[in-house]
N, C-alpha and C positions, 0 to 999 in steps of 0.2 A: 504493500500500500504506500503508495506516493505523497507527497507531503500536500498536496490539492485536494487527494482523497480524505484525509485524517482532517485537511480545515473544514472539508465538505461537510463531514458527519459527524463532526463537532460540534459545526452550526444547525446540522438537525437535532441534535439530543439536548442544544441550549432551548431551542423554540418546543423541543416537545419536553421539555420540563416547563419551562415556563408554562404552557396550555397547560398540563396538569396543575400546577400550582393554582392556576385562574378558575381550573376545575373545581377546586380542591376549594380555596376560598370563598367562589360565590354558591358551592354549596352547602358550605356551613353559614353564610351569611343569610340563602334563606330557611335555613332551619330556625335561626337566629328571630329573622323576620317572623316567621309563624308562628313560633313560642309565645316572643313579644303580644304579637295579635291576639294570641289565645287568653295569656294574662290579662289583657285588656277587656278581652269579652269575660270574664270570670268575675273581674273588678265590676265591672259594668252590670252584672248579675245579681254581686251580690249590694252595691248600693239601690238595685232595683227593687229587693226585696225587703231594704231595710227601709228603704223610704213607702213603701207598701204598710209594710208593719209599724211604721210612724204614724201614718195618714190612717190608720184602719184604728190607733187608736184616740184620735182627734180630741178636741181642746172643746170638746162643744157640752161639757157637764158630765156625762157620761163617762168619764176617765178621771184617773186621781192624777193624771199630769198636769201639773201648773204649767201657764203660759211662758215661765223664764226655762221649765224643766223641757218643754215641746222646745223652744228656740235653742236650748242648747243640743239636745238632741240633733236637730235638723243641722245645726252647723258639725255636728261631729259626724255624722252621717256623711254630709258634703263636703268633708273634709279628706275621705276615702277617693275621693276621686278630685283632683284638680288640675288633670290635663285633659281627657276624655271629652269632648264636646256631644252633649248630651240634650234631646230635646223630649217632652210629653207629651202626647197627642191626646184628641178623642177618640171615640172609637171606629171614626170615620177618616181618621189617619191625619187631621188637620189642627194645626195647633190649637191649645186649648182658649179661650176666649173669657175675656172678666165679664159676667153676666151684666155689672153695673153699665158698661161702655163700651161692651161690643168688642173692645181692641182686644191683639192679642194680649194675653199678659205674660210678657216677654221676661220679668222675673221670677214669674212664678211655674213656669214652663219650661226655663231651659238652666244649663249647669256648662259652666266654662263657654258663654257665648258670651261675646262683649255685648255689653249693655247699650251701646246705641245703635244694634243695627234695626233697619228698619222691617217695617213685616213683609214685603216685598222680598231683602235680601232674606230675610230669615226661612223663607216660605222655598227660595233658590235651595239654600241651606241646608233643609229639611230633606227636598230630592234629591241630594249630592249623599246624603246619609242613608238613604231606602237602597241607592243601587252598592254600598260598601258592605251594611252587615243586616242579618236581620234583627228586625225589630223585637222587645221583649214585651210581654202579655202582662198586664195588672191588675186584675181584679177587684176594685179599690168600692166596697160596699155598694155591691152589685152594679155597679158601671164596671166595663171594659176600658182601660187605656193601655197605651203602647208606649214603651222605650224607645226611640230611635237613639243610635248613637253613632258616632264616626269616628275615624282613626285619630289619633295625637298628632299633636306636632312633630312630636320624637319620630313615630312612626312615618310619618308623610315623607322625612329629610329622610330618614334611613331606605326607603323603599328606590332612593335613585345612587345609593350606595352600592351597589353591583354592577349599575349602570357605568359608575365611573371609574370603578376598580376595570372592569372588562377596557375601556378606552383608554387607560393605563398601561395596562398589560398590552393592550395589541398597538400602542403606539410604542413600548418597548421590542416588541415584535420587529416594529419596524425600521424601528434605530439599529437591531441586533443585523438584520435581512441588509440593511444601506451597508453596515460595516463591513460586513463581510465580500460583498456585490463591489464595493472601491476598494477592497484590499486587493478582490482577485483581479480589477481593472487595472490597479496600479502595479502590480507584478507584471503583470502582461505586457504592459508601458513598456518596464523596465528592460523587458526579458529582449523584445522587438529591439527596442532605441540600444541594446547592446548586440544584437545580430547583426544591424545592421552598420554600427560602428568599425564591427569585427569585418563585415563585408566588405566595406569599404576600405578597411585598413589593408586585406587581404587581397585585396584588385590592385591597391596601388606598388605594389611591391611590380608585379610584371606587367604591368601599365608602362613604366619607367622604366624598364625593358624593353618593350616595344618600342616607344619614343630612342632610346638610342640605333636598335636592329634598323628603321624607318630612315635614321641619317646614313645609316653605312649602305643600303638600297639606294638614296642619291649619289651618292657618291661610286657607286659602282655601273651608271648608269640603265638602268633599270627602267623600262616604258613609266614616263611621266604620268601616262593614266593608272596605274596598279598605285603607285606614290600618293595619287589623287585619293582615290578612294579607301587606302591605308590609312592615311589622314585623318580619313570623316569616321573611319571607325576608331581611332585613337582617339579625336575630339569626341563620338559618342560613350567611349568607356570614363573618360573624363567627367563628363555630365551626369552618367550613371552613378560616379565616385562621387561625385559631386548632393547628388539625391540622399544617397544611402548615409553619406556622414554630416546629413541636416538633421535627418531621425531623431530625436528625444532632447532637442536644443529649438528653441526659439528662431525662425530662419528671418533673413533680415531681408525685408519688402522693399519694395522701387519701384516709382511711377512709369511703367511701361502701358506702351499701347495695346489694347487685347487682342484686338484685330490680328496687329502684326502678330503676336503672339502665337495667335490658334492657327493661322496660316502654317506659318512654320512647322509649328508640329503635324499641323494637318497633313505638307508635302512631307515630309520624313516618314510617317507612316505609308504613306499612299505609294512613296516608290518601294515599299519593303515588302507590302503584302501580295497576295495573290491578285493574282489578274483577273480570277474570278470574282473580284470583290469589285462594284459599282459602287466607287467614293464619287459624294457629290458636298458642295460648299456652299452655305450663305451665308457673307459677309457683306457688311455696311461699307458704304467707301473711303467715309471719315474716320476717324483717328478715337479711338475711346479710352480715355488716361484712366489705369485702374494700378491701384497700389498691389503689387503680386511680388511673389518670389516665380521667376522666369524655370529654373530648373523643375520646382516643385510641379507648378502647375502644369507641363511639358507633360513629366509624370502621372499624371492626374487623367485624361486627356487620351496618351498613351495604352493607360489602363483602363480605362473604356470601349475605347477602338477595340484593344484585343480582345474585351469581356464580348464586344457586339459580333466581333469577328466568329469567336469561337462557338456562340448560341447561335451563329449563322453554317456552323461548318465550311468554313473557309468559302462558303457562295454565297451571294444574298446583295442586296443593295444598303450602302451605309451613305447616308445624311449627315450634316454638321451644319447646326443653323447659329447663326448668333445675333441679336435682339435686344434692346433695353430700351428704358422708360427714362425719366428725368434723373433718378437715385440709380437703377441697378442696369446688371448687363446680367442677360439668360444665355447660357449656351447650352445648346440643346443634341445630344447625339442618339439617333435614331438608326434604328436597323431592324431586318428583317427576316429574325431571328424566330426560337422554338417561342416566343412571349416568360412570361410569368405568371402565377395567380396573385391576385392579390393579397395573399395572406404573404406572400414571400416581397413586400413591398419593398420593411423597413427591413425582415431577416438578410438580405442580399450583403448588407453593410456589415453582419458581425463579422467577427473574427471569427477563421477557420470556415466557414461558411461557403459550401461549394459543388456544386451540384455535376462537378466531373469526377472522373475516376484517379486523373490526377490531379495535383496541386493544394496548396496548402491556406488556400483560399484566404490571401488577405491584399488582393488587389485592390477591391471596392472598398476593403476598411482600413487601407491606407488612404485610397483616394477621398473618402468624407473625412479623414483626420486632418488632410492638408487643407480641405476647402474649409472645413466648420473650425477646426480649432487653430490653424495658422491663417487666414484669409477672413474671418468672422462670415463667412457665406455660408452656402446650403446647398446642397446637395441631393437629389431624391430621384424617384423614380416615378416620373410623370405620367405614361401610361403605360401597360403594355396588355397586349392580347393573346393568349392561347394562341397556336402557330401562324401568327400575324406579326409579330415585332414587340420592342421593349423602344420607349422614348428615356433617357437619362436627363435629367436637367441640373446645370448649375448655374447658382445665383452668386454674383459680387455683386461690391459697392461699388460704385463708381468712386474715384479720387478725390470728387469735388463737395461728396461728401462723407461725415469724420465718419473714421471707421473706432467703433467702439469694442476694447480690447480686455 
């Protein structure tokens, strides 16, 4: 097991302890909760019955309770409950009402309501209570009345206490998921921006070979044209060296023309490839100043063509349009290739990512490193169609306006 593998499955036994733990807590939290409610409705039962057993023995002659022994009574009674919000009904489930004036009577009906709500709010009140618990039954000298009663305060804040534990947990989740997701991007980084250092460091040794073999060929007279073309393949391993030891460093940009630019690359590839291959160009005639690193983008461009080339099998007709608006310049490379689905839109760009038998597929996710993260542009895959073609598009800034970095 690879050291990729051991952080992989590292990161699955942090996330699936953590879900247990989440398990684990919000179900003790609502055991927690149902207790609490249970004590509540029990509390609630038994000041039901002692305010029954108050009331049944009433202050009206008939009982030896004095009027300070009833008042004390009812405040010890009501002192068994002082969170509970508690209302009395008739037996038509509607608050009870002062015979003298009709209104409710709002102190003598209810337990832990504030004292100024109105009958209106209180009557809201009473509904919010009928759909939380059931009501309890009074028998209070042959009249029927009802308990309604509703949860605490304590209760009401605790019942979004799992709610927020759980939004905890799965935002830990995903601070754990980012961590590990940019550790294994930044390895990757690393591992690439030293391949290719290594690369480059590795070309230039017999590069610089070449370059002297190439003087001693003039000098021996040797057909002018072989010398020619010698040349352009020494100045293209150059530019290659050149590519490969910008990798993992910051490349330093210059107002060049894009136009001329994509030309260039445009004829370099077009005399290399197959004959079977129908390149075609549009280009604007004027000049469009865009702040680029010239090798990079070459590269960019390069690796497109071939990506169009090769989902063409070397036959097909390849496109290169180039286009902008007042801020940006599009250039667009079309071909007439096997297409893509669109689920494989954004996949084409990861790393490794490669739908032939060979290679190691990180053309396309070099070519979006150099345009999104050295160039601030974009890069994407504008359309393409099942055995009709794939459109590629990339977007800069134009020069004239800031590129923000």
């Amino acid at each position: 097991m690879n050291f990729s593998d051991e952080r992989n499955l590292a990161s699955y036994f942090i996330i699936f302890a953590v879900l247990v733990i989440t398990g684990l807590v919000l179900w003790n939290t609502s055991l927690f909760l149902q207790r609490l409610k249970k004590d509540e409705t029990i509390k609630t039962q038994v000041w039901a019955q002692s305010f029954k057993a108050l009331s049944s023995s009433g202050i009206d002659g008939s009982s030896d309770i004095s009027l300070d022994d009833y008042l004390e009574l009812s405040n010890l009674i009501n002192s068994t409950n002082t969170t509970i919000p508690t209302i009395i009904t008739n037996s038509d489930g509607k608050p009870r009402r002062d015979p003298s004036s009709g209104k409710i009577d709002i102190l003598g009906s209810t337990l832990n309501i504030p004292d100024d709500i109105t009958e209106k709010e209180l009557i809201n009140y009473l509904e919010r209570m009928k759909s939380e618990n059931e009501p309890i039954a009074l028998d209070l000298k042959g009249s029927v009345q009802y308990v309604y009663y509703g949860n605490s305060s304590i209760l009401n804040k605790l019942k979004y206490y799992p709610i927020a534990i759980a939004l905890i947990i799965f935002l830990l989740i995903g601070v754990i998921y980012f961590f590990f997701t940019t550790s294994k991007a930044s390895e990757q980084n690393k591992l690439w921006a030293g391949m290719a250092k290594e690369t480059a460091h590795q070309i230039g040794t017999p590069l610089s070979s070449l370059v002297g073999w190439n003087e001693i060929l003039k000098v021996e007279n040797v057909n002018p044209e072989y010398i020619v073309e010698i040349e352009k393949d020494i100045s293209r391993l150059k530019v290659i060296t050149e590519r490969f030891s910008k990798i993992g460093s910051i490349p330093k940009l210059e107002e060049v023309d894009i136009v001329q630019e994509t030309r260039e690359a445009y004829t370099y590839l077009q005399s290399r490839s197959s004959k079977l291959i129908n390149f075609s160009i549009n280009l604007p005639e004027e000049s469009i100043p865009v702040h680029l690193n010239s090798q990079l983008y070459s590269w960019t461009i390069e690796n497109l063509v071939k990506n169009a080339i090769d989902a063409m099998r070397g036959k097909g007709d390849l496109n290169v349009d180039l286009s902008y608006d007042s801020k940006r310049v599009f250039i667009r490379i079309k071909d007439t290739g096997k297409g893509l689905p669109k689920s494989k839109f954004t996949k084409v760009f990861e790393p490794g990512y490669t739908s032939k038998t060979r290679g190691w597929g990180l053309g396309l996710s070099l070519a979006k490193r150099i345009i999104e993260d050295y160039h601030s542009g974009k890069i994407k895959v504008l359309r393409s169609e099942i055995g009709k073609g794939t459109t590629f598009q990339i977007t800069l800034i134009k020069s004239d306006t800031p590129i923000i970095t």
